[in-house]
matplotlib code that plots the C-alpha trace (Angstrom):
import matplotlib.pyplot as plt

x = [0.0, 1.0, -0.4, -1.5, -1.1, -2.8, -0.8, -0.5, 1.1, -1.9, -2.2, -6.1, -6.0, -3.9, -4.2, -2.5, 1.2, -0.1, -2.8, -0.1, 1.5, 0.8, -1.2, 0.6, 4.5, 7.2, 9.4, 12.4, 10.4, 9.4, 13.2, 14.2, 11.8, 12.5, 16.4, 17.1, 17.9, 15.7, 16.8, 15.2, 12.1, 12.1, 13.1, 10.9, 8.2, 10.1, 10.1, 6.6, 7.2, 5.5, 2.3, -1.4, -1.8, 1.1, 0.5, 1.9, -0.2, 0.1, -1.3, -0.4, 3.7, 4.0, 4.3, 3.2, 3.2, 0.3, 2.5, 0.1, -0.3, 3.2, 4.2, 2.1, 3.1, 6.6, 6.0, 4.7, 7.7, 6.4, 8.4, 11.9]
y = [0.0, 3.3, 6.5, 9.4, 12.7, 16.0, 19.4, 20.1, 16.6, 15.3, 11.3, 11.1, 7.7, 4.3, 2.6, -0.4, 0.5, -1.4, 1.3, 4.3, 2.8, 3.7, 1.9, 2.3, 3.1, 3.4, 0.5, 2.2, 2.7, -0.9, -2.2, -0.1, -2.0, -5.5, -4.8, -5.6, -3.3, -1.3, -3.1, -6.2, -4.9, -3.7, -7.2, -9.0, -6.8, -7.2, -10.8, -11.4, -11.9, -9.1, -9.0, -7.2, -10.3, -9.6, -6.3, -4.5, -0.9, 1.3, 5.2, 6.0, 5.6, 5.8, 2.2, 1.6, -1.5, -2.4, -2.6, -5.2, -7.7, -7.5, -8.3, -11.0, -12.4, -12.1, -14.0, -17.3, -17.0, -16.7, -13.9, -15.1]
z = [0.0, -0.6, 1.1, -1.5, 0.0, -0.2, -1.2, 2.4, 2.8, 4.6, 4.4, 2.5, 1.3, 1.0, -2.6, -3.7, -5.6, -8.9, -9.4, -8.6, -11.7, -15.4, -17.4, -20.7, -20.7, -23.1, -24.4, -22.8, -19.3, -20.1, -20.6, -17.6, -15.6, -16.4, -16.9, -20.7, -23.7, -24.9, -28.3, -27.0, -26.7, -30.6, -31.8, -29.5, -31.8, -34.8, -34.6, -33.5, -29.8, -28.0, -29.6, -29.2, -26.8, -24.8, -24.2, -27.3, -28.4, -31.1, -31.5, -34.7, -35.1, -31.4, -29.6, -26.2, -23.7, -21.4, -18.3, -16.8, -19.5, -20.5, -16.9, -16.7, -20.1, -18.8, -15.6, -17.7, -19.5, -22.8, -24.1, -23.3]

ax = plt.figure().add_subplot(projection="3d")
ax.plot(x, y, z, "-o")
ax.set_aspect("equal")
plt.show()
């Protein structure tokens, strides 16, 4: 649990750290995270890997992971 806090510094609430983080990150943030090369990420895309499935999103040119999914796509091992 983490405690949010007003602007005075007030404690107003305790919510669970998963939904403190963001939904949708970068693949650099996402590399950063799990401890690889940004690199990796792209060919894991490139070569199929990290799908829609796995958490993979695109806006336009811009590529985003689904923090969340990809974890949990990570955990069961069927990335690496």
């Amino acid at each position: 649990m983490s405690a949010v806090q007003n602007p005075s510094g007030e404690v107003t609430a305790f919510v669970p750290v998963e939904r403190l983080e963001p939904f949708y990150i970068t693949v650099k943030q996402c590399a950063a995270r799990v401890g690889l090369s940004y690199w990796t990420i792209y060919h894991w895309i490139a070569d199929g890997k990290l799908t829609n499935e796995r958490g993979l999103r695109h806006a336009g040119r811009s590529v985003r992971i689904e923090w969340r999914v990809f974890k949990d796509a990570l955990d069961r091992g069927e990335l690496i």
